[in-house]
NUDREN-707321 format. One line per 10 residues: number of its first residue (from 1); their letters; for each residue z, x negated, y of N, C-alpha, C, O, CB. Coordinates in steps of 0.1 Angstrom, whole numbers, plus 5000, padded with zeros to 4 digits. Glycine has a CB too. Layout:
BEGIN
NUM> a> Z:X:Y:Z:X:Y:Z:X:Y:Z:X:Y:Z:X:Y | ...
end
This chain:
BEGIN
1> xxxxxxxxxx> 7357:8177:2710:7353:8173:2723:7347:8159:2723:7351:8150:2715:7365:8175:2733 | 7338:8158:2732:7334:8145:2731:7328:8137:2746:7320:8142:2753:7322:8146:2720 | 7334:8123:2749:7337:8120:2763:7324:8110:2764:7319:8102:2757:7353:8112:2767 | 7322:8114:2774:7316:8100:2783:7319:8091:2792:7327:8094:2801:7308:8102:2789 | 7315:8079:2791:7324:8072:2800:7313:8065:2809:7307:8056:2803:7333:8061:2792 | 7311:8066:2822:7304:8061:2831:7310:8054:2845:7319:8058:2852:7295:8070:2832 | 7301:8040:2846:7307:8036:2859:7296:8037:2869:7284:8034:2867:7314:8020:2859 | 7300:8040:2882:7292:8047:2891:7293:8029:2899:7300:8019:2897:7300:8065:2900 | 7283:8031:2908:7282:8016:2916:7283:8022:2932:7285:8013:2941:7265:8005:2913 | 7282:8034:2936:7281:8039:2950:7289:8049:2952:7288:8059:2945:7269:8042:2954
11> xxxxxxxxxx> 7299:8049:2963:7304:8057:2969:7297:8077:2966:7303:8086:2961:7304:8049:2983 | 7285:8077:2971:7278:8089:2965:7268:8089:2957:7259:8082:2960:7273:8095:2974 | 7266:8096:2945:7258:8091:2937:7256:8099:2926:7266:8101:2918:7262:8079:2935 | 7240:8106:2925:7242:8112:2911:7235:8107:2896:7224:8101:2894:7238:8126:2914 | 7243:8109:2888:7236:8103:2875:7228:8114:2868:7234:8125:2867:7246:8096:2864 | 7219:8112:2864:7210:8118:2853:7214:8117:2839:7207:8109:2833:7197:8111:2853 | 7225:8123:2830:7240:8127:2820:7227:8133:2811:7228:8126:2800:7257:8142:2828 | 7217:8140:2810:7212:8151:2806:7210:8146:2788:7214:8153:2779:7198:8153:2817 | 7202:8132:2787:7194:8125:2778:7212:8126:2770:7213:8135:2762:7184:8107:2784 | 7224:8115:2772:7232:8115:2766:7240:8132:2762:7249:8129:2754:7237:8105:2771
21> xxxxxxxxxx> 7240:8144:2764:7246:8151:2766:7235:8158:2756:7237:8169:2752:7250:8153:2779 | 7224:8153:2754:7214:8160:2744:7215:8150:2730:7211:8153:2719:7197:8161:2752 | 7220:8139:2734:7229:8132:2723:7237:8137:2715:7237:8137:2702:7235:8124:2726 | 7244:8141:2722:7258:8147:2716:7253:8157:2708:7253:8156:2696:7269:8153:2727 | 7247:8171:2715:7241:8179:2705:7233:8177:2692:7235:8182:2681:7234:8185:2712 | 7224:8167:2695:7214:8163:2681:7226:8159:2675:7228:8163:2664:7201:8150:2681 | 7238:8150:2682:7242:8140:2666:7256:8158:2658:7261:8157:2647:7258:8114:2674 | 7257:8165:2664:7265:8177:2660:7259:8186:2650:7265:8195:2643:7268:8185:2671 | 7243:8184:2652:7235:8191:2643:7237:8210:2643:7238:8218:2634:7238:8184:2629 | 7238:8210:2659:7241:8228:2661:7225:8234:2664:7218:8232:2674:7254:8232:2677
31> xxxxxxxxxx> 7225:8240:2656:7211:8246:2658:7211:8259:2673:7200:8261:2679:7206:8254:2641 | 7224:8266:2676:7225:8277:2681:7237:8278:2691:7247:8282:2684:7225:8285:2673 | 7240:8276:2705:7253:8279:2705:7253:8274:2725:7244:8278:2733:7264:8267:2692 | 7262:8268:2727:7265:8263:2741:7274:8254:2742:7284:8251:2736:7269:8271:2749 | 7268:8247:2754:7277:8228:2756:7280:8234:2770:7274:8240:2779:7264:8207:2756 | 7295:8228:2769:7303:8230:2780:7305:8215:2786:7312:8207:2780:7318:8237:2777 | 7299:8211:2797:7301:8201:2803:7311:8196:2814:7307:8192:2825:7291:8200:2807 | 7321:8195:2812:7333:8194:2826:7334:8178:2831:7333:8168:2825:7350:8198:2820 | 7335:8180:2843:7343:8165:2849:7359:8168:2853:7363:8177:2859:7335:8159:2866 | 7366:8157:2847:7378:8160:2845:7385:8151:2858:7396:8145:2856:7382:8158:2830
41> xxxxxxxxxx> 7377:8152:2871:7381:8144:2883:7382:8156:2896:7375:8166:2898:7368:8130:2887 | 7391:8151:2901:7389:8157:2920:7375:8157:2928:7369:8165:2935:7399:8146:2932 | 7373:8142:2923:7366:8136:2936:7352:8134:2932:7345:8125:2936:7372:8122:2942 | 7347:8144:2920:7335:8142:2910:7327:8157:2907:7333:8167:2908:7342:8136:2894 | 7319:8156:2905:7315:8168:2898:7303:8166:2885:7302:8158:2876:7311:8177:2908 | 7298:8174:2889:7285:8184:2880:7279:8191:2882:7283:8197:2892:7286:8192:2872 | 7264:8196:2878:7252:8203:2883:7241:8203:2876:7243:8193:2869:7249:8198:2893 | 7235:8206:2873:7222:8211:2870:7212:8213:2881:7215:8222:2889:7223:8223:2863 | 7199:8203:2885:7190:8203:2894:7182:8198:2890:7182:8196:2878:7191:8199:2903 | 7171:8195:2899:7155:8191:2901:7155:8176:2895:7160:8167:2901:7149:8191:2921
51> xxxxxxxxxx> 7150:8174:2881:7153:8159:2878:7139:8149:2876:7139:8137:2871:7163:8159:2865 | 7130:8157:2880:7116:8147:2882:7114:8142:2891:7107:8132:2890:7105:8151:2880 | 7118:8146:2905:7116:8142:2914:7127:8136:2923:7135:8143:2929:7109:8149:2919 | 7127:8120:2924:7143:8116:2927:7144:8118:2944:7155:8117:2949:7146:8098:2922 | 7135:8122:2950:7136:8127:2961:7146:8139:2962:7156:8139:2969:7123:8130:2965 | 7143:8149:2955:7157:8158:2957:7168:8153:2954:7176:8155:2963:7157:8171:2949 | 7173:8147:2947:7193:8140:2946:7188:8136:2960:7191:8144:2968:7203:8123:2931 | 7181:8126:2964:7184:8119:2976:7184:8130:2986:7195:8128:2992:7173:8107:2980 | 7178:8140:2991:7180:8147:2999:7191:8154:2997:7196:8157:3008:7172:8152:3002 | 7198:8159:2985:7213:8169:2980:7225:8156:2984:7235:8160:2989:7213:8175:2957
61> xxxxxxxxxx> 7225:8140:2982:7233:8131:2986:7234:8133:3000:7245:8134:3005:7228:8120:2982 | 7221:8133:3009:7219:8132:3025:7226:8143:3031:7235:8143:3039:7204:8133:3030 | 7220:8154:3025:7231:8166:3029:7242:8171:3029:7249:8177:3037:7231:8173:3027 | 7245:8166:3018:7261:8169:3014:7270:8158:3023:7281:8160:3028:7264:8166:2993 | 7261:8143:3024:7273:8134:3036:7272:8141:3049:7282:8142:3056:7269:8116:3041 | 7261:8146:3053:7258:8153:3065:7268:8167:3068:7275:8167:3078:7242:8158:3064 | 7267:8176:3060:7275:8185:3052:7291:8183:3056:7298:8188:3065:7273:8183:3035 | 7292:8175:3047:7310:8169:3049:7311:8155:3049:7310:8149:3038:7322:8174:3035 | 7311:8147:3062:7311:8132:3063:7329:8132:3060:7339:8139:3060:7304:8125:3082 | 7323:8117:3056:7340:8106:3056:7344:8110:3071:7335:8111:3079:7337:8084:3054
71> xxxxxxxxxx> 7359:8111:3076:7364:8113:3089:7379:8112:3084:7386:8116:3075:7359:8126:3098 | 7380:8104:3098:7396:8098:3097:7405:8110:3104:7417:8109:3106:7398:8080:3109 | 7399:8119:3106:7405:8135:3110:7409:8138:3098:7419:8145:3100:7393:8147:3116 | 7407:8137:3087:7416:8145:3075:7430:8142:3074:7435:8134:3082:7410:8143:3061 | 7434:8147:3067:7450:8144:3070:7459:8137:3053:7470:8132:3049:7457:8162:3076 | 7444:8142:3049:7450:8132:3035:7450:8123:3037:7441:8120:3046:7446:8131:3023 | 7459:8110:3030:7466:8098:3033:7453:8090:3028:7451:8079:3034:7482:8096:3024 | 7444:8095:3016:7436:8085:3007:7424:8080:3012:7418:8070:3008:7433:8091:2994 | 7417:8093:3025:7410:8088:3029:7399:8092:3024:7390:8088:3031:7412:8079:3029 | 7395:8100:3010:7383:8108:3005:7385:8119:3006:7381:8125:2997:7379:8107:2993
81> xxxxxxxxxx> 7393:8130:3020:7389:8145:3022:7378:8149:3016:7376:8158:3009:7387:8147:3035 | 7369:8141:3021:7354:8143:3018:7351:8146:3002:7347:8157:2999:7346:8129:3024 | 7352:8139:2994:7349:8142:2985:7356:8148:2975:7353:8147:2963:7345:8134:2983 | 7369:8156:2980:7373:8166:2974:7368:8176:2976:7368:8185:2967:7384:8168:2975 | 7360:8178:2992:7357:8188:2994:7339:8193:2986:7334:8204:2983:7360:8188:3009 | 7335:8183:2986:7320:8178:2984:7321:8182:2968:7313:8189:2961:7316:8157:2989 | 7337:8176:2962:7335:8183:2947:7337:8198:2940:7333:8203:2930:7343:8176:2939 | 7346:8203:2952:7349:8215:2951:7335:8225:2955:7334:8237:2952:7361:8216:2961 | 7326:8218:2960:7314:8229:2963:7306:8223:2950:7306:8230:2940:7305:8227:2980 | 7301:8214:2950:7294:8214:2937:7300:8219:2925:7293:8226:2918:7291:8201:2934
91> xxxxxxxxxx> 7315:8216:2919:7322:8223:2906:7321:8213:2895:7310:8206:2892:7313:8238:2900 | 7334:8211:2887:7335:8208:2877:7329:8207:2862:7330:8198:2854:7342:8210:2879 | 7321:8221:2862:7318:8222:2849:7300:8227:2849:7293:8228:2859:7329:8235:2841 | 7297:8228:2836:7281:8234:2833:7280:8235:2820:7281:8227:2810:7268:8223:2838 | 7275:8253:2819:7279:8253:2808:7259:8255:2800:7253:8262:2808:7293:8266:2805 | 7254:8253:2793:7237:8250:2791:7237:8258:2776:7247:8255:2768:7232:8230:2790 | 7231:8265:2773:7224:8270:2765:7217:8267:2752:7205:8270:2751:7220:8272:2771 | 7225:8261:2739:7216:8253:2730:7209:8266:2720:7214:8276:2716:7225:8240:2721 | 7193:8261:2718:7186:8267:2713:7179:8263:2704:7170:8256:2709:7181:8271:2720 | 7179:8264:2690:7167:8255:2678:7174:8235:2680:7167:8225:2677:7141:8257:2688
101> xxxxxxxxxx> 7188:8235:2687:7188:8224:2684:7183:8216:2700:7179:8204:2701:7179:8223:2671 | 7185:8222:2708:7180:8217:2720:7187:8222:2737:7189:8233:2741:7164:8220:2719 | 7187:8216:2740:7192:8223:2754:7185:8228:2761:7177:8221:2766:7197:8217:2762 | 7185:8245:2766:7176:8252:2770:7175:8249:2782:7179:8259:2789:7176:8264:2768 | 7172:8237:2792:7172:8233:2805:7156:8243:2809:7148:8248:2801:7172:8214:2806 | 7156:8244:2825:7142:8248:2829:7131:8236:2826:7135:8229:2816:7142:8251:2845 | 7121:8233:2831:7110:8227:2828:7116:8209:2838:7117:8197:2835:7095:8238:2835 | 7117:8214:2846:7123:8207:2858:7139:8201:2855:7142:8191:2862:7122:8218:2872 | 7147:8204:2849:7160:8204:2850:7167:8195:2846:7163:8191:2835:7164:8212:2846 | 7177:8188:2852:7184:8180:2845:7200:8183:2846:7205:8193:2852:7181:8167:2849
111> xxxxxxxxxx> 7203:8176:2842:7221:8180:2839:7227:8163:2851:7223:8151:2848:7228:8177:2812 | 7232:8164:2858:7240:8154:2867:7255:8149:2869:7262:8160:2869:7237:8157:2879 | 7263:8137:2870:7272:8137:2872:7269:8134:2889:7260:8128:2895:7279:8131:2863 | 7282:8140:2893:7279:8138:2908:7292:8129:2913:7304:8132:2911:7276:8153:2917 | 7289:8121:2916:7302:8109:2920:7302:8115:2938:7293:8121:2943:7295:8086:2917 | 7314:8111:2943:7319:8116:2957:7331:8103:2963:7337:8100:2974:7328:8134:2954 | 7331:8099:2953:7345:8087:2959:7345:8076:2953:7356:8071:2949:7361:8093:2957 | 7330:8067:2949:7331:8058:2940:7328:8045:2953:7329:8046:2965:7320:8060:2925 | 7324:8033:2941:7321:8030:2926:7336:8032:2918:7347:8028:2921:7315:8012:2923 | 7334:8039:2908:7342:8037:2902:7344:8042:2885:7334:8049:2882:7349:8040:2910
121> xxxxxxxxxx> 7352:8040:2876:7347:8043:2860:7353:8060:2859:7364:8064:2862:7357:8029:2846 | 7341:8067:2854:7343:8081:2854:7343:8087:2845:7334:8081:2838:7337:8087:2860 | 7348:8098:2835:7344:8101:2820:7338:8118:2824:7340:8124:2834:7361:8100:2807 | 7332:8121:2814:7325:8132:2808:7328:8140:2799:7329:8136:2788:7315:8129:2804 | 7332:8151:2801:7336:8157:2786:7323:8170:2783:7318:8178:2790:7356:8164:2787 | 7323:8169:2771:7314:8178:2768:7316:8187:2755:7318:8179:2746:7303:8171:2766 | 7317:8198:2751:7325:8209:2740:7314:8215:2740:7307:8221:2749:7339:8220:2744 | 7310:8212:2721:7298:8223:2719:7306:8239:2713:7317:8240:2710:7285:8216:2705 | 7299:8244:2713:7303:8257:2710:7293:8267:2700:7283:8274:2702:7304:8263:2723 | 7300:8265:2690:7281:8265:2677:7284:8279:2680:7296:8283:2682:7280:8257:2653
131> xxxxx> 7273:8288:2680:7271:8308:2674:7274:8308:2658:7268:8305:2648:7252:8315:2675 | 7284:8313:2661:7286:8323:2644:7284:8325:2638:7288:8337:2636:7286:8330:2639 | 7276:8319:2625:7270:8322:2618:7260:8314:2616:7253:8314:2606:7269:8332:2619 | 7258:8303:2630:7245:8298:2629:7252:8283:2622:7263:8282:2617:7235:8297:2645 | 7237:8272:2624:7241:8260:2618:7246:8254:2626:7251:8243:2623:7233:8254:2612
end
């Protein structure tokens, strides 16, 4: 298994994980197989989306506060209802497709961490999963 460690600077906020997470693969030297990407947080997630145009996170950020705002109506004590709930719809994990040595993303695609309750220091875990036989 192999972690990442990132610190987020904003309460909502997604990172572009994709470049290091295609790290990990090159430096494993798996020609064939699948990367399991998890966030190992409540108040965090993961995703795969539109990563050329930074207009989409900004509008998936806008919505999702719109979606489920911060409110002193929740009844948890901590005060991020919100972004348990915000992580529970997005999901913890992503699992991607390695092919010839590469991650079979769409043309468009990136891999994201999605922060919900920051700034704060967040880790990444990622498990390749080589095919059988392959390299």
């Amino acid at each position: 298994m192999h972690e990442l460690t990132l610190q987020t600077t904003q309460r909502t906020q997604f990172i572009d994980i994709t470049r290091e997470i295609q790290n990990i693969v090159t430096k494993q030297g798996v020609s064939t197989g699948l990367c399991c990407v998890f966030v190992p947080h409540t108040t965090a997630g993961v995703t795969i989306n539109e990563r050329c145009d930074p207009d989409v996170v900004e509008d998936m950020v806008e919505r999702l506060n719109e979606l489920v705002p911060q409110s002193p109506e929740f009844r948890h004590s901590e005060g991020n209802s919100d972004a348990h709930i915000k992580a529970s719809l997005v999901g913890a994990s992503a699992t991607i497709i390695i092919s010839q040595g590469q991650l079979r993303l769409g043309t468009w695609q990136g891999i994201f961490f999605c922060e919900f309750d920051g700034p704060r220091r967040r880790r990444v875990w990622a498990q390749i999963l080589k095919e059988e036989g392959a390299q």
